[in-house]
N, C-alpha and C positions, 0 to 999 in steps of 0.2 A: 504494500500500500504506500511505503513509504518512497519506496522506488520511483511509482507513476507521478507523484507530487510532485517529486523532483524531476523528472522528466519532463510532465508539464510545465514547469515553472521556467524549463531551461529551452524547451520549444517554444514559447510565448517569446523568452526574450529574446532566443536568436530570429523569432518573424521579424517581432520588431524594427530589430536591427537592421533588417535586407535595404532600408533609405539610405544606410550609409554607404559612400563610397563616392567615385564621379559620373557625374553626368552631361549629360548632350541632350539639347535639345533634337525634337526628332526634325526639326528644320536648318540641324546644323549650323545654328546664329548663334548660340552661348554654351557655355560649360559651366557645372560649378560641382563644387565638393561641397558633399552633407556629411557632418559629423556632428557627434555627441558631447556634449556635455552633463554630469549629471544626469537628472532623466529627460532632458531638453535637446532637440534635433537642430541644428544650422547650417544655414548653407553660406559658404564662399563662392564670390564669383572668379572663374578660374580665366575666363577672354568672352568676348562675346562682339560682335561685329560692327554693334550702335554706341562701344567705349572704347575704342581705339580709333587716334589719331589718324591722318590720311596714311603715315609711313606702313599701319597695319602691324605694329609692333608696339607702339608707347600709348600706353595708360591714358586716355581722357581725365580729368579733374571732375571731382563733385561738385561741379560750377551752379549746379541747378537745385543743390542741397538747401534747405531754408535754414539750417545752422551756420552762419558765416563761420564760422572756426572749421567745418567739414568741406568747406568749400573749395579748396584747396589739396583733399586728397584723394589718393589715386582710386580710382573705379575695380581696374582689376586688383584683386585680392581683397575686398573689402567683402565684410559677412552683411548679405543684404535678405538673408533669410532668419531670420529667429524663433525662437519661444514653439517652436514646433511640440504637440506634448503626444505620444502615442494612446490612443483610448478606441478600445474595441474597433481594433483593424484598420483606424485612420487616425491620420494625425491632424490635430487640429489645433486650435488657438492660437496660430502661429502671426506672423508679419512679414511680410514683403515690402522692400525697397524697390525703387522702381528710378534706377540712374538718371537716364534718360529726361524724367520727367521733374524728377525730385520730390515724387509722393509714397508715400507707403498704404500699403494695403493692408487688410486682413487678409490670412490665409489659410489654407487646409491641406491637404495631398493623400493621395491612397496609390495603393500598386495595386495593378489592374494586368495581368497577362507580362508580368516580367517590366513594365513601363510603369515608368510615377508622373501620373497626374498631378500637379499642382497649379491649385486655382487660387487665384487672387481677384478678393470685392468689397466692395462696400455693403457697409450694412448686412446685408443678405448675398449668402452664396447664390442666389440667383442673378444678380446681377454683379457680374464678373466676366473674367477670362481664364480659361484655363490651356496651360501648356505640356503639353507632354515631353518627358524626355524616355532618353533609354541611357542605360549603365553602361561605362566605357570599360 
């Protein structure tokens, strides 16, 4: 009895876990890595096509950031995913940063066929967008 408990407890958390690692979008426009902290999921953005320069190699600025202090730092490698929490098969309560625009979202995401969905909305997950990626 005591075996299955722990087996269970030790499958739940490796499911968990399968967010972590890197990803690609399935449109091939950004990368980022999800990892863990405590019981909390993040993502870093690893490159993505809308934060680099024309050279296609250097880092865009957080020009569009509303924190004048964050204004000035680099796009790529910044964690613009957070607070991700795992609860019954999806993660949710999370935040997305959005470069580009300089807004953050609420967020959520689920693995769906070996892909993670993650949607980013306001208010209500119904109005949103969501992106798939696959694991690199």
């Amino acid at each position: 009895m005591l075996f299955i408990a722990v087996s269970s407890s030790l499958m739940a958390q490796t499911n968990q876990d399968a967010i972590i690692g890197t990803w690609e979008t399935d449109a091939k426009d950004a990368k980022m890595e999800i990892f863990k902290t405590g019981n909390l999921y993040y993502g870093r953005l690893l490159w993505g096509n809308k934060v680099l320069e024309a050279d296609g190699k250097t880092s865009k600025k957080d020009s569009k950031n509303p924190d004048e202090k964050l204004k000035t730092r680099n796009i790529i490698g910044m964690v613009n995913l957070q607070n991700l929490k795992f609860d019954d098969g999806k993660y949710v309560d999370g935040e997305i940063y959005d470069p580009p625009s300089g807004k953050t979202y609420a967020c959520k995401a689920w693995l769906e066929n070996g892909k993670l969905n993650l949607r980013g909305f306001i208010g209500f997950s119904l109005i949103g967008r969501t992106a798939i990626w696959h694991k690199l």
